[in-house]
N, CA, C and O atoms as a CHARMM CRD file, in Angstrom:
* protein
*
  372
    1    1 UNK  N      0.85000  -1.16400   0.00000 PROA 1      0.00000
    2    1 UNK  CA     0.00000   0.00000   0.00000 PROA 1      0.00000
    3    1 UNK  C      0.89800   1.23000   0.00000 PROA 1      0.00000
    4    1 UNK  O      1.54700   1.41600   1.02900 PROA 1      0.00000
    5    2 UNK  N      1.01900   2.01300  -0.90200 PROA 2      0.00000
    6    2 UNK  CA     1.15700   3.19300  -1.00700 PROA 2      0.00000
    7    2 UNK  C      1.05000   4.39800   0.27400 PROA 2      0.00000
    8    2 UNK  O     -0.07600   4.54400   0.75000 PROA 2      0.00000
    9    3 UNK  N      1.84800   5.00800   0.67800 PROA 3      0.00000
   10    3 UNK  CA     1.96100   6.07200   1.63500 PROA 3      0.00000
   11    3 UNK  C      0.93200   7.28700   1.41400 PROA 3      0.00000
   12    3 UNK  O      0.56100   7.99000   2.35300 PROA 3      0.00000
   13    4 UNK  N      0.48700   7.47800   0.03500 PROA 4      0.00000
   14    4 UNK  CA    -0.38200   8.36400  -0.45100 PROA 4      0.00000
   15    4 UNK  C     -1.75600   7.47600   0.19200 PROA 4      0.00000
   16    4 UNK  O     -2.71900   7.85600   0.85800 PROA 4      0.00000
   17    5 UNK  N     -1.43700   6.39200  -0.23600 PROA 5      0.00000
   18    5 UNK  CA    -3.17000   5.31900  -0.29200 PROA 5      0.00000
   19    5 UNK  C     -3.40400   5.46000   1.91000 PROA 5      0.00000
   20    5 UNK  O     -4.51400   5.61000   2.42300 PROA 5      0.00000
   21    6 UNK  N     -1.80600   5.33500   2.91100 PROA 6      0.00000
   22    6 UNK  CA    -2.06500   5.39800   3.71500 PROA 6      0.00000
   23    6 UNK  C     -2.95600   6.93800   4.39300 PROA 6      0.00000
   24    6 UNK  O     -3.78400   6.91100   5.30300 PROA 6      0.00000
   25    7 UNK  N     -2.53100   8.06200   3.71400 PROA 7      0.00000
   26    7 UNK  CA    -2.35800   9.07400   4.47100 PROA 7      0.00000
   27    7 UNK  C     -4.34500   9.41200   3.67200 PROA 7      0.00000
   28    7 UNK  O     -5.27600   9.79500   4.38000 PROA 7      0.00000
   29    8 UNK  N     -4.43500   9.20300   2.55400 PROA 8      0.00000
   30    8 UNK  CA    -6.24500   8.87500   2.77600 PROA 8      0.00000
   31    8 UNK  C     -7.33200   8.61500   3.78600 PROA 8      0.00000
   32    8 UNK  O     -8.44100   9.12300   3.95600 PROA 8      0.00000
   33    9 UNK  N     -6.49500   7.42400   4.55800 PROA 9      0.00000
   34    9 UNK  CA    -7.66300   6.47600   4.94100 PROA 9      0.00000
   35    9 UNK  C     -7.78400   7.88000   6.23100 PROA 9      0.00000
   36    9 UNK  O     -8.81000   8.52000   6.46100 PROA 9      0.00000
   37   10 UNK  N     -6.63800   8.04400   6.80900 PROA 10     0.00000
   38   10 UNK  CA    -7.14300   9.55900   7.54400 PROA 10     0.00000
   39   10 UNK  C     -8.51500  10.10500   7.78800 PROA 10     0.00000
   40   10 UNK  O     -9.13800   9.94100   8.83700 PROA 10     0.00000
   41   11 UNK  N     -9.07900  10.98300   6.40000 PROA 11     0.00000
   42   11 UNK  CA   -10.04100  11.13300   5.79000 PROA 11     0.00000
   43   11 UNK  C    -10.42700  10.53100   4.75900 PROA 11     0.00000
   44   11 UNK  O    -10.56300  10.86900   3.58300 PROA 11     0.00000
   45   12 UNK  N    -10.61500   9.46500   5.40800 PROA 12     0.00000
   46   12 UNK  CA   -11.42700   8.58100   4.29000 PROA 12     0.00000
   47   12 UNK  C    -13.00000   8.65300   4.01900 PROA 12     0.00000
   48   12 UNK  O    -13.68300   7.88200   3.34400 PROA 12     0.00000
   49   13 UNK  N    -13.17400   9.16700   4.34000 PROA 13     0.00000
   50   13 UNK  CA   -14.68300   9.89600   3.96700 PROA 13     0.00000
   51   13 UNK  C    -14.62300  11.04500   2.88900 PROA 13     0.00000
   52   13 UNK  O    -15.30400  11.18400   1.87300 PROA 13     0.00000
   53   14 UNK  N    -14.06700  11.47400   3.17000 PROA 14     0.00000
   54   14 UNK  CA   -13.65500  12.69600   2.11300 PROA 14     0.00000
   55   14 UNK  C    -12.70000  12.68500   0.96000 PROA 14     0.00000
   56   14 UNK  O    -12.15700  13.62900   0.38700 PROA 14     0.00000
   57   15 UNK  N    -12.59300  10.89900   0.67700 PROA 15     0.00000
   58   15 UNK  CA   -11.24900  11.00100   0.00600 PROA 15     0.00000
   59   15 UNK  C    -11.90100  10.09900  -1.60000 PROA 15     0.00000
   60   15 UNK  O    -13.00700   9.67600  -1.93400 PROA 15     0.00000
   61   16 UNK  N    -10.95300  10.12000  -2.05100 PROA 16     0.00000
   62   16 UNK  CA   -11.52200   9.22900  -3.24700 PROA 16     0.00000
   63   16 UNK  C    -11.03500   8.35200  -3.45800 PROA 16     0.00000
   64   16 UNK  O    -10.41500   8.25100  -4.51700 PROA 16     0.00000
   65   17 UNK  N    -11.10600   6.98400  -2.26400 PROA 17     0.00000
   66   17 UNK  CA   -10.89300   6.18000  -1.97400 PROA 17     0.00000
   67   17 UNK  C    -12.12000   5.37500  -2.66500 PROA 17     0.00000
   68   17 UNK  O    -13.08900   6.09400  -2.90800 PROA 17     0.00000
   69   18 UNK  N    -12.28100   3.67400  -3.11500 PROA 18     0.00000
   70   18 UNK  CA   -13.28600   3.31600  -3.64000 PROA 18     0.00000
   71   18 UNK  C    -14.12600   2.69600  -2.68800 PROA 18     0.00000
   72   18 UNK  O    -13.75700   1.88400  -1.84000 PROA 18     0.00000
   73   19 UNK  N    -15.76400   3.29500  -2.94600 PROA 19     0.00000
   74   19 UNK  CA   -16.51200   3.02900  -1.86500 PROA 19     0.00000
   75   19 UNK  C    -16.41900   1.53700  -1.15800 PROA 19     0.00000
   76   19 UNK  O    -16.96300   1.43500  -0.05800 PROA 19     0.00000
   77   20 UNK  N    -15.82700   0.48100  -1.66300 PROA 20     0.00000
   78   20 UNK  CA   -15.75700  -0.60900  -0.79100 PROA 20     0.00000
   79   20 UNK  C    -14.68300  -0.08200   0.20400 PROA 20     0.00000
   80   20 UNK  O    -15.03100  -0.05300   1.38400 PROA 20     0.00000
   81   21 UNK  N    -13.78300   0.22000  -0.01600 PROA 21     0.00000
   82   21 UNK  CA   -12.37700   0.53600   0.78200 PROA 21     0.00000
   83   21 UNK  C    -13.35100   1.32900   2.07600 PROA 21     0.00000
   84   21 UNK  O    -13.45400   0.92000   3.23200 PROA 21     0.00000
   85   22 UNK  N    -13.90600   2.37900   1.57300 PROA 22     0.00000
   86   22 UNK  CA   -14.76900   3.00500   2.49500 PROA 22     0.00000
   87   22 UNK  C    -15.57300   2.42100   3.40500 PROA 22     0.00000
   88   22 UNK  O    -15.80000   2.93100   4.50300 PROA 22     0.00000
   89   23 UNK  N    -16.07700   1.26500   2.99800 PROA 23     0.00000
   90   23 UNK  CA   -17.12800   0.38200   3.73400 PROA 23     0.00000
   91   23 UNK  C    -16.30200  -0.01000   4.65400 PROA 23     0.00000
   92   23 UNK  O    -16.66400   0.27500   5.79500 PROA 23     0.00000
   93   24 UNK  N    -14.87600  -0.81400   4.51300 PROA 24     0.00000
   94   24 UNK  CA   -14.00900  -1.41200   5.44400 PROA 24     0.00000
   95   24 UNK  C    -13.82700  -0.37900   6.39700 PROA 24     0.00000
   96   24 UNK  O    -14.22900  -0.47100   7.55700 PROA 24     0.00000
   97   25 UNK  N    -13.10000   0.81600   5.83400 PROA 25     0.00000
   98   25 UNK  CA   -12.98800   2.00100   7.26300 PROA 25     0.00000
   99   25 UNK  C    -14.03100   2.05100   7.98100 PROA 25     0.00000
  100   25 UNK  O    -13.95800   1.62700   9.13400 PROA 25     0.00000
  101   26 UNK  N    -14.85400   2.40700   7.64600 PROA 26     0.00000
  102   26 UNK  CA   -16.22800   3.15200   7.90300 PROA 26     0.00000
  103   26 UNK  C    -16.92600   2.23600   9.25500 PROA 26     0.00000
  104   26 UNK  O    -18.02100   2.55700   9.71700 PROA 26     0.00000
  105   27 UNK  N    -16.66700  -0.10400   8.33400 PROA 27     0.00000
  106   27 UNK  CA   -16.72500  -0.94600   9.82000 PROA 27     0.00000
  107   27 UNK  C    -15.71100  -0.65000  10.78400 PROA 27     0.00000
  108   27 UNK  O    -15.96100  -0.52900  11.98300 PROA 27     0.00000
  109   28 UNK  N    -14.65900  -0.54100  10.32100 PROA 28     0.00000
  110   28 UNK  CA   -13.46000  -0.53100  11.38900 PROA 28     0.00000
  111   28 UNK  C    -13.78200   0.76400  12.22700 PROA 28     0.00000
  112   28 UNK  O    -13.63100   0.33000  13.36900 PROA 28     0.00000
  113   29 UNK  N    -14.07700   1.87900  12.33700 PROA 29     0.00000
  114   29 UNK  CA   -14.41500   2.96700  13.09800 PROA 29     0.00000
  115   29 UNK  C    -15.86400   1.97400  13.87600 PROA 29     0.00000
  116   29 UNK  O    -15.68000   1.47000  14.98300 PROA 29     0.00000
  117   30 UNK  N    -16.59300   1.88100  13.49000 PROA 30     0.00000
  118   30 UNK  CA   -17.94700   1.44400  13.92300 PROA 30     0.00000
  119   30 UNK  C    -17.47100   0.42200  15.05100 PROA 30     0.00000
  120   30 UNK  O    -17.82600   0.65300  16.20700 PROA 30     0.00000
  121   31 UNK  N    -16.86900  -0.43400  14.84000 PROA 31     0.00000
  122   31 UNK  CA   -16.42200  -1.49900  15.34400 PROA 31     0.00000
  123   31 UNK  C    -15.69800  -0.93100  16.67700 PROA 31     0.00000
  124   31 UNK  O    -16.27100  -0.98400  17.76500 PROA 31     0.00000
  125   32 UNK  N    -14.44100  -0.40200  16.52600 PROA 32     0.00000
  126   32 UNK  CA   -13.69400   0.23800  17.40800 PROA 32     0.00000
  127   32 UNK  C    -14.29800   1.32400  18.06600 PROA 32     0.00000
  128   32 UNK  O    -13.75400   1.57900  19.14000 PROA 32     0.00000
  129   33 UNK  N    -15.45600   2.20700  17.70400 PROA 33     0.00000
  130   33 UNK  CA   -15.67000   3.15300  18.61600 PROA 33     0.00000
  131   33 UNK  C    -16.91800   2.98800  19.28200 PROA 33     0.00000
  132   33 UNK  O    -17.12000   3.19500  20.47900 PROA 33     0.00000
  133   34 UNK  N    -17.95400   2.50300  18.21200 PROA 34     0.00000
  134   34 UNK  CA   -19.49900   1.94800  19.28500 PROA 34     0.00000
  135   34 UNK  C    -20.07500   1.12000  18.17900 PROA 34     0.00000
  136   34 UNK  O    -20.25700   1.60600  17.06300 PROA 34     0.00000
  137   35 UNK  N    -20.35900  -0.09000  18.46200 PROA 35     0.00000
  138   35 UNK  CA   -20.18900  -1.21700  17.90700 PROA 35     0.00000
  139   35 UNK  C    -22.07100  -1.08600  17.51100 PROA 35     0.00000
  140   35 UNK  O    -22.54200  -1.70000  16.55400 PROA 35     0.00000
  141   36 UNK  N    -22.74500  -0.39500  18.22400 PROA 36     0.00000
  142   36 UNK  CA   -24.16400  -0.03800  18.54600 PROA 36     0.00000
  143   36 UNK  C    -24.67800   0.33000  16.95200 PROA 36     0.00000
  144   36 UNK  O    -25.45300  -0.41500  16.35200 PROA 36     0.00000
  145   37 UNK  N    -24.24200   1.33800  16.47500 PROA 37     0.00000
  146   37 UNK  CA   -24.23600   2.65300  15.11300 PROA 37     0.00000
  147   37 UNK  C    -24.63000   1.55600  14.54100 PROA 37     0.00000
  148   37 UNK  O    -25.71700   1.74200  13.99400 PROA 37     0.00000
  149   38 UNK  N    -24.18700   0.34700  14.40200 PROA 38     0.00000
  150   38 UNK  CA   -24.21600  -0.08300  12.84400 PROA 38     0.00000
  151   38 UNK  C    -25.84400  -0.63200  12.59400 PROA 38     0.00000
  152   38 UNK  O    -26.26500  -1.55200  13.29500 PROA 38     0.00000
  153   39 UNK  N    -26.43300  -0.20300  11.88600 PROA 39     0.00000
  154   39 UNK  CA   -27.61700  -0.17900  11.08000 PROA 39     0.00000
  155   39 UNK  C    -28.16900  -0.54900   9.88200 PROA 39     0.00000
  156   39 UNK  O    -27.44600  -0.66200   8.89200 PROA 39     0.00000
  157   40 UNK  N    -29.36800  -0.75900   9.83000 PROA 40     0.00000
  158   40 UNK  CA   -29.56200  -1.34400   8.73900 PROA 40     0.00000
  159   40 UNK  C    -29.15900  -1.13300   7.13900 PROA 40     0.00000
  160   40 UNK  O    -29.02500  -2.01100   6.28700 PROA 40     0.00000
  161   41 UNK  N    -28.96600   0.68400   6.96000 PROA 41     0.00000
  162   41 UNK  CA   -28.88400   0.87400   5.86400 PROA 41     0.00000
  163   41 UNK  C    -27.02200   0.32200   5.94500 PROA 41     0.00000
  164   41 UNK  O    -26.58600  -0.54300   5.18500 PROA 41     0.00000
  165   42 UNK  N    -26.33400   0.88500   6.78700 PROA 42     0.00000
  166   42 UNK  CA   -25.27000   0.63600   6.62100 PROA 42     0.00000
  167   42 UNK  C    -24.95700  -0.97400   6.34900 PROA 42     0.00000
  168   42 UNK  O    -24.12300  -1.24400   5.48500 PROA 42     0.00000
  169   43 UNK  N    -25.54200  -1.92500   6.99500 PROA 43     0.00000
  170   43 UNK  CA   -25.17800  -2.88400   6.99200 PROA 43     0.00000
  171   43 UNK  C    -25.57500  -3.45600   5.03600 PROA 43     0.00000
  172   43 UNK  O    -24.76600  -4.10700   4.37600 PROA 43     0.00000
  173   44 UNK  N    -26.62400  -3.10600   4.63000 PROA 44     0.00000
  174   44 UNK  CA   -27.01300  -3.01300   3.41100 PROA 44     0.00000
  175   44 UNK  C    -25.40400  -2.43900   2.45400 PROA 44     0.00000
  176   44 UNK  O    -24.84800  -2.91500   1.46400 PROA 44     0.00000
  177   45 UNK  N    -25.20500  -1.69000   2.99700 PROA 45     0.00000
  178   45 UNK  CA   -24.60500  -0.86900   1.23200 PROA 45     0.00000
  179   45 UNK  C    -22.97500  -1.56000   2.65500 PROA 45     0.00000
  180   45 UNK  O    -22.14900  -0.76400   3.10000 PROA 45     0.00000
  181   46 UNK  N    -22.97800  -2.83800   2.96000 PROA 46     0.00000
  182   46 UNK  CA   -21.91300  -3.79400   3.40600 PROA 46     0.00000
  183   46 UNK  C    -21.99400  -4.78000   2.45000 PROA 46     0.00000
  184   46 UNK  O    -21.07300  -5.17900   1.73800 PROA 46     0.00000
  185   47 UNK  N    -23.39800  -5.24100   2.46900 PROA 47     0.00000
  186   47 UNK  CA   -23.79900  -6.40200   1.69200 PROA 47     0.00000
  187   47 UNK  C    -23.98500  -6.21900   0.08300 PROA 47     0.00000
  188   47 UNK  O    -24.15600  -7.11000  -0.75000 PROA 47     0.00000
  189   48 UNK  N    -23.90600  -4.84200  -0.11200 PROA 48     0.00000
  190   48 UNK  CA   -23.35300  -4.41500  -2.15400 PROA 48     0.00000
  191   48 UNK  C    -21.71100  -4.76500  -2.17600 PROA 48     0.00000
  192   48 UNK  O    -21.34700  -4.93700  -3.33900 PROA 48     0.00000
  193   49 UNK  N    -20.51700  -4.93200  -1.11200 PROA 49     0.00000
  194   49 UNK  CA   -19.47800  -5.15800  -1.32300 PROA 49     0.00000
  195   49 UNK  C    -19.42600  -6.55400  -0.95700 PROA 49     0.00000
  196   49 UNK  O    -18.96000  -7.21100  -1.88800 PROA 49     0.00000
  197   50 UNK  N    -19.75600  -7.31600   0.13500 PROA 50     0.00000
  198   50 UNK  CA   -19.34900  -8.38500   0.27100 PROA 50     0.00000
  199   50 UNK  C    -20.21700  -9.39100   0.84400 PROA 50     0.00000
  200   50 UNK  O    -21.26200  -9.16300   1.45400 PROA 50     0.00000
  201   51 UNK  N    -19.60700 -10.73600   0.55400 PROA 51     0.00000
  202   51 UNK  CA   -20.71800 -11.59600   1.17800 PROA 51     0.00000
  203   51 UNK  C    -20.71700 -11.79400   2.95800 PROA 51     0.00000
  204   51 UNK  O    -19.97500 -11.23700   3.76700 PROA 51     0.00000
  205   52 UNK  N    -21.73400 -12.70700   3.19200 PROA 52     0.00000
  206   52 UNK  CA   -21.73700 -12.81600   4.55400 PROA 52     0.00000
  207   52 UNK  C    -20.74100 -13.48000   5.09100 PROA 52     0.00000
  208   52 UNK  O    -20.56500 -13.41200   6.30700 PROA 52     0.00000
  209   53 UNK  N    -19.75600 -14.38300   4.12500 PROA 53     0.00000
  210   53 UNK  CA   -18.59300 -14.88400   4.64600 PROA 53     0.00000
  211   53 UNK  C    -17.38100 -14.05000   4.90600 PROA 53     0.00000
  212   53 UNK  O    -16.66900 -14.04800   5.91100 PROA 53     0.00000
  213   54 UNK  N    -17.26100 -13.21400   3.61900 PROA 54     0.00000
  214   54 UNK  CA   -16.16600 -11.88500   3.89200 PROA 54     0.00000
  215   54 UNK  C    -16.80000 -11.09700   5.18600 PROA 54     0.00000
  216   54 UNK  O    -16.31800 -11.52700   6.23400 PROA 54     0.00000
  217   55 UNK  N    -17.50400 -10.33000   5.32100 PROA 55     0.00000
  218   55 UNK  CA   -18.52600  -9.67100   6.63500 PROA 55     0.00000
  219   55 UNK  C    -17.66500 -10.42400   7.61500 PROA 55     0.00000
  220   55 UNK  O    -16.52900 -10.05800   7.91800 PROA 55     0.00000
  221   56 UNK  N    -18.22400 -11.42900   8.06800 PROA 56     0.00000
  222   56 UNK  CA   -17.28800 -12.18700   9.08700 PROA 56     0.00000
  223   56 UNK  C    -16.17800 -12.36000   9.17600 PROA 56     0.00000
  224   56 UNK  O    -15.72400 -12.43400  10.31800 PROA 56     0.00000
  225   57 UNK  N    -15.23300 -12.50200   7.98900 PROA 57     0.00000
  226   57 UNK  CA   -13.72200 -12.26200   7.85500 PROA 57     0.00000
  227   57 UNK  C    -13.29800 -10.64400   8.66700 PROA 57     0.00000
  228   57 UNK  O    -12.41900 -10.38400   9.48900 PROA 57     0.00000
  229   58 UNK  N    -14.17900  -9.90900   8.12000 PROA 58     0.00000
  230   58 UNK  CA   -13.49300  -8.52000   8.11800 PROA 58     0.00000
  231   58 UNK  C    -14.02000  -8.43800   9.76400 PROA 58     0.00000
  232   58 UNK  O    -13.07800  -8.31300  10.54700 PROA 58     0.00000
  233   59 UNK  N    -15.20700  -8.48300  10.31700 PROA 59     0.00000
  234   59 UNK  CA   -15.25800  -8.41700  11.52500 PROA 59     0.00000
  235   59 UNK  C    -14.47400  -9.11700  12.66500 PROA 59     0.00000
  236   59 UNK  O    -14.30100  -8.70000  13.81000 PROA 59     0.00000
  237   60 UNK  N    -14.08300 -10.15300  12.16200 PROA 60     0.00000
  238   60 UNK  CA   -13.42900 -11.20100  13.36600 PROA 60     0.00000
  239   60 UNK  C    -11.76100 -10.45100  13.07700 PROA 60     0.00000
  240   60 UNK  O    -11.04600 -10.56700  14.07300 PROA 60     0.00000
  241   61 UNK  N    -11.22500  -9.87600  12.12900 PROA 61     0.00000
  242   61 UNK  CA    -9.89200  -9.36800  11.67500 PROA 61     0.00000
  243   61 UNK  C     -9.98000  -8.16300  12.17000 PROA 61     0.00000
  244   61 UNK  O     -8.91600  -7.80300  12.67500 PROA 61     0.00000
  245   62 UNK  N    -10.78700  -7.43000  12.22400 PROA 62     0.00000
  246   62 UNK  CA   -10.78700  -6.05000  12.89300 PROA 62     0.00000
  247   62 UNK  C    -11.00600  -6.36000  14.29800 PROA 62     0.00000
  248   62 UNK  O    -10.10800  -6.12300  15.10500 PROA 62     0.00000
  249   63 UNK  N    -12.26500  -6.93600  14.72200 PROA 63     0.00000
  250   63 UNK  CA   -12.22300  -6.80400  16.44800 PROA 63     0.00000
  251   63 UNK  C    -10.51000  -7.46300  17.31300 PROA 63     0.00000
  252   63 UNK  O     -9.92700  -7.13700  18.34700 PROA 63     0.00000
  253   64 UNK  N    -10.30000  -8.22400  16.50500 PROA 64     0.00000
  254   64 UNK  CA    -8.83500  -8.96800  16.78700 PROA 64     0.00000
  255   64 UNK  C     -7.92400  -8.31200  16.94600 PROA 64     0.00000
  256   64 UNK  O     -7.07100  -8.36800  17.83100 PROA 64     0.00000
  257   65 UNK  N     -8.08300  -7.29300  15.67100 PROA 65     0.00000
  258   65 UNK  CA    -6.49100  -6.42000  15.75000 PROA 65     0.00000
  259   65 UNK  C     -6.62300  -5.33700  16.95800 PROA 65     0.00000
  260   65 UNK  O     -5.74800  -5.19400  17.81200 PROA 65     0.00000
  261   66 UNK  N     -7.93300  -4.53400  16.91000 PROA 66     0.00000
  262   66 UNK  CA    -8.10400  -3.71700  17.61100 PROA 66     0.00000
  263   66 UNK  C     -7.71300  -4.12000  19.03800 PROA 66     0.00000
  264   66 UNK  O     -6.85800  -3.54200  19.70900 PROA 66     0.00000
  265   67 UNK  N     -8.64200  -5.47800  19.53200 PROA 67     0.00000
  266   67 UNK  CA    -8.57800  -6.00800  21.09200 PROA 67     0.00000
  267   67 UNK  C     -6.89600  -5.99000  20.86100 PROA 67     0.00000
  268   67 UNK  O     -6.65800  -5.11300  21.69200 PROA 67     0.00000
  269   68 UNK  N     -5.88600  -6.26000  20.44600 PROA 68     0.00000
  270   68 UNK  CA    -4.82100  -6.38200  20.35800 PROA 68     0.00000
  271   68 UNK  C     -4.34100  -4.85200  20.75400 PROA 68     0.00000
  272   68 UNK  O     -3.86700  -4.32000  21.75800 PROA 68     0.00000
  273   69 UNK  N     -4.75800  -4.39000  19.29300 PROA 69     0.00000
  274   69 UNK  CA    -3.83400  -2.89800  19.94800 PROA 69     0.00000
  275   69 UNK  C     -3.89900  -1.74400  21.01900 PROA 69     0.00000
  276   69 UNK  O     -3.25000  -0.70300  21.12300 PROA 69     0.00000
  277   70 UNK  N     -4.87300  -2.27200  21.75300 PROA 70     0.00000
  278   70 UNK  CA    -6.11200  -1.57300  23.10500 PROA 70     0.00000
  279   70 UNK  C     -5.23300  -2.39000  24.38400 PROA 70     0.00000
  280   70 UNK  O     -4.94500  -1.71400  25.37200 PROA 70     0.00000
  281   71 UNK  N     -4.79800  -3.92900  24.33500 PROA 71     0.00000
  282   71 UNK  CA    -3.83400  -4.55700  25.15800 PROA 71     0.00000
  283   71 UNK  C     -2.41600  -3.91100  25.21700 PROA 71     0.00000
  284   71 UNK  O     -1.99100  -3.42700  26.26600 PROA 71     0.00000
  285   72 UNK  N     -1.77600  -3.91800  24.18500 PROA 72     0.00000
  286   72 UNK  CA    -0.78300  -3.31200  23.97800 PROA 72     0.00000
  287   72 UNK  C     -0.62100  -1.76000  24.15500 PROA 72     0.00000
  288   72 UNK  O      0.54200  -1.35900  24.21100 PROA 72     0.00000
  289   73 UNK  N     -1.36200  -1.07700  24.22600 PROA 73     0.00000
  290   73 UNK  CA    -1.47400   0.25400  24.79200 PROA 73     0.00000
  291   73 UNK  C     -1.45600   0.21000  26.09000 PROA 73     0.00000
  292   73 UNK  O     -0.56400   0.73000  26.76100 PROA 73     0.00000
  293   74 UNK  N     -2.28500  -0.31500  26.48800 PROA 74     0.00000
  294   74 UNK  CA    -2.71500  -0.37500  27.95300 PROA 74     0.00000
  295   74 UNK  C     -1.75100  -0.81800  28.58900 PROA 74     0.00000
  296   74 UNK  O     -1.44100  -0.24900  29.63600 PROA 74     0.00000
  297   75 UNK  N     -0.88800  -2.14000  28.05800 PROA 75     0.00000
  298   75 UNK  CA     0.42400  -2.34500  29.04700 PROA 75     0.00000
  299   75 UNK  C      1.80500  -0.99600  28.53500 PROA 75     0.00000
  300   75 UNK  O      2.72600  -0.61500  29.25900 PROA 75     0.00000
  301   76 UNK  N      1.56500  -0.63000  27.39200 PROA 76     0.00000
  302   76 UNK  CA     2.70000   0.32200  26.95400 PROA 76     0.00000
  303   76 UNK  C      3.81400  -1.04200  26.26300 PROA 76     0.00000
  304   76 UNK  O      5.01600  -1.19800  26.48100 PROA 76     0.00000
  305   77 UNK  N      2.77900  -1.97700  25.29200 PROA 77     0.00000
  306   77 UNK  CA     4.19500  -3.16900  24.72000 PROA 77     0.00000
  307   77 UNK  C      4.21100  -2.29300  23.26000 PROA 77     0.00000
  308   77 UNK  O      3.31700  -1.90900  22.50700 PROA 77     0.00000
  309   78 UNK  N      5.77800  -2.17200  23.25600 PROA 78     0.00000
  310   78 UNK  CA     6.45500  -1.92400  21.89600 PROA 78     0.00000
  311   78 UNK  C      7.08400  -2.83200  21.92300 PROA 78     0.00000
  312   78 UNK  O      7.26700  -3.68100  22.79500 PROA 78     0.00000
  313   79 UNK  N      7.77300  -2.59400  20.13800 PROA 79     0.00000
  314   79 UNK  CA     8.43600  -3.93200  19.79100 PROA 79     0.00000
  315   79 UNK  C     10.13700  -3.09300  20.42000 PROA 79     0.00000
  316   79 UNK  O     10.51600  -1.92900  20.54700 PROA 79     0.00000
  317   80 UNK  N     10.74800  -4.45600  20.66800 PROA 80     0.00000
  318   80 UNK  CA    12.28800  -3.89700  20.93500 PROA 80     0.00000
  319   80 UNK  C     12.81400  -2.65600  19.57000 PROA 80     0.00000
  320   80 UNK  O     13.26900  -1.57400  19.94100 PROA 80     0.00000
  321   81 UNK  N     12.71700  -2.89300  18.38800 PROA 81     0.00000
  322   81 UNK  CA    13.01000  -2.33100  17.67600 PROA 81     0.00000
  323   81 UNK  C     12.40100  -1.17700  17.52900 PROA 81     0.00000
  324   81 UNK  O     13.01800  -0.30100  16.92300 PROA 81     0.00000
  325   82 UNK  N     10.90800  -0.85700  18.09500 PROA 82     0.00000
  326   82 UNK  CA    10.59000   0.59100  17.54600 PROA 82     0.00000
  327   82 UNK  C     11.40000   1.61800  18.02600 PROA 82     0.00000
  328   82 UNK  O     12.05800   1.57800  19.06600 PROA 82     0.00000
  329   83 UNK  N     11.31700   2.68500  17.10900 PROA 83     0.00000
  330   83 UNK  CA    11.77700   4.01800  17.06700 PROA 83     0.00000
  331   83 UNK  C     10.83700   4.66400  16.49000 PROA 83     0.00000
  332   83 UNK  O     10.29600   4.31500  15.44100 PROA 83     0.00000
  333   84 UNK  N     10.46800   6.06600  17.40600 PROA 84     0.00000
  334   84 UNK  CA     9.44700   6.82100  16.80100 PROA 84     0.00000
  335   84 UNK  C      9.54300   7.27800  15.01600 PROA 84     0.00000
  336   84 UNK  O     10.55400   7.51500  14.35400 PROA 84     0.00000
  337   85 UNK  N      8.60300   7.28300  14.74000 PROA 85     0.00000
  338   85 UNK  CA     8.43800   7.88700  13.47200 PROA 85     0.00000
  339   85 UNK  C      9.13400   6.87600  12.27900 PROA 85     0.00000
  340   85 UNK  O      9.49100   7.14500  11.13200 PROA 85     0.00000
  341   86 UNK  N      9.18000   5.37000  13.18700 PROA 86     0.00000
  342   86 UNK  CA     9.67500   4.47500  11.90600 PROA 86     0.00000
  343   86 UNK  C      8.58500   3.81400  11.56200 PROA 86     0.00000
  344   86 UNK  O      7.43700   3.94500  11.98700 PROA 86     0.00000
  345   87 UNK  N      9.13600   2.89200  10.54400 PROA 87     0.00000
  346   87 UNK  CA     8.22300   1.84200   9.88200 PROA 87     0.00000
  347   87 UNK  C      8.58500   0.77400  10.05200 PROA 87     0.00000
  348   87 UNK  O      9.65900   0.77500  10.65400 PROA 87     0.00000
  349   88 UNK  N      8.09300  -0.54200   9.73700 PROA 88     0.00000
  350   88 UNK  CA     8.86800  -2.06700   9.60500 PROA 88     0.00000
  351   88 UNK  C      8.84600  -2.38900   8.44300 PROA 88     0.00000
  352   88 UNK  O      7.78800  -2.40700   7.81500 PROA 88     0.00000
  353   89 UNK  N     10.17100  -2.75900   7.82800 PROA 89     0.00000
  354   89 UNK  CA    10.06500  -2.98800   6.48200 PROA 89     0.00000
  355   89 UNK  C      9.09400  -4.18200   6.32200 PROA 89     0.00000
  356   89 UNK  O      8.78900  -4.93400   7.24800 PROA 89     0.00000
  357   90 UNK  N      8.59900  -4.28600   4.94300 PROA 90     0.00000
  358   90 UNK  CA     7.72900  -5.19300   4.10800 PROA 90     0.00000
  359   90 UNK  C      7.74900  -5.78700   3.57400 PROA 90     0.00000
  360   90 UNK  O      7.29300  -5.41000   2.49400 PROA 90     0.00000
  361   91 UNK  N      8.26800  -7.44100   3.57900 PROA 91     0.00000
  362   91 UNK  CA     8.81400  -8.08500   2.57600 PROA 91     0.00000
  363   91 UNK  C      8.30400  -7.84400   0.94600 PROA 91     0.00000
  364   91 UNK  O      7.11800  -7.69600   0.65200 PROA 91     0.00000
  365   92 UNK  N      9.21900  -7.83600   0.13300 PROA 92     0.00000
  366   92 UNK  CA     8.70900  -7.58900  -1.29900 PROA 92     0.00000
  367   92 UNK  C      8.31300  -8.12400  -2.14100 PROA 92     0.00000
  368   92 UNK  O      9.14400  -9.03100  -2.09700 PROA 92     0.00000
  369   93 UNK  N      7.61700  -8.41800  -3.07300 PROA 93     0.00000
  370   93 UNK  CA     7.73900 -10.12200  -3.74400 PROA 93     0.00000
  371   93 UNK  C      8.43200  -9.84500  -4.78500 PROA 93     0.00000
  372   93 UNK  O      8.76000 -10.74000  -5.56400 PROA 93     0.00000
């Protein structure tokens, strides 16, 4: 993913990102901030991008990462290697 494609998802509402990409943010906020919001229409224009098997992929992959990175905050775990304002490289193919 592209550094341009990262610095989008930011405002990804406002961006011209493609509305599925949007759907994924849009659960991942929902998910992570009040799990309540999500509604019928929304859940609808979920089900124009994906099936009920992806739905469940993307939900069980988001609540996962999140419960993860909410643990790891909370104890203060970094990796030995971080340094502010780095990255981890990405294997390439």
């Amino acid at each position: 993913m592209s550094e341009e494609k990262v610095q989008k998802m930011y405002d990804f509402k406002n961006s011209d990102l493609s509305e599925r990409e949007k759907a994924v943010l849009r659960l991942t906020e929902i998910i992570a901030t009040d799990p309540h919001t999500l509604d019928d229409e929304f859940f609808a224009q979920l089900k124009k991008h994906f099936s009920d098997e992806q739905l469940l992929d993307l939900g069980v992959a988001i609540g996962l990462l999140n419960g993860l990175h909410r643990f790891l905050e909370t104890f203060g775990v970094l990796p030995d290697s971080f340094q502010e304002g780095a990255s981890c490289d990405l294997p390439r193919k």
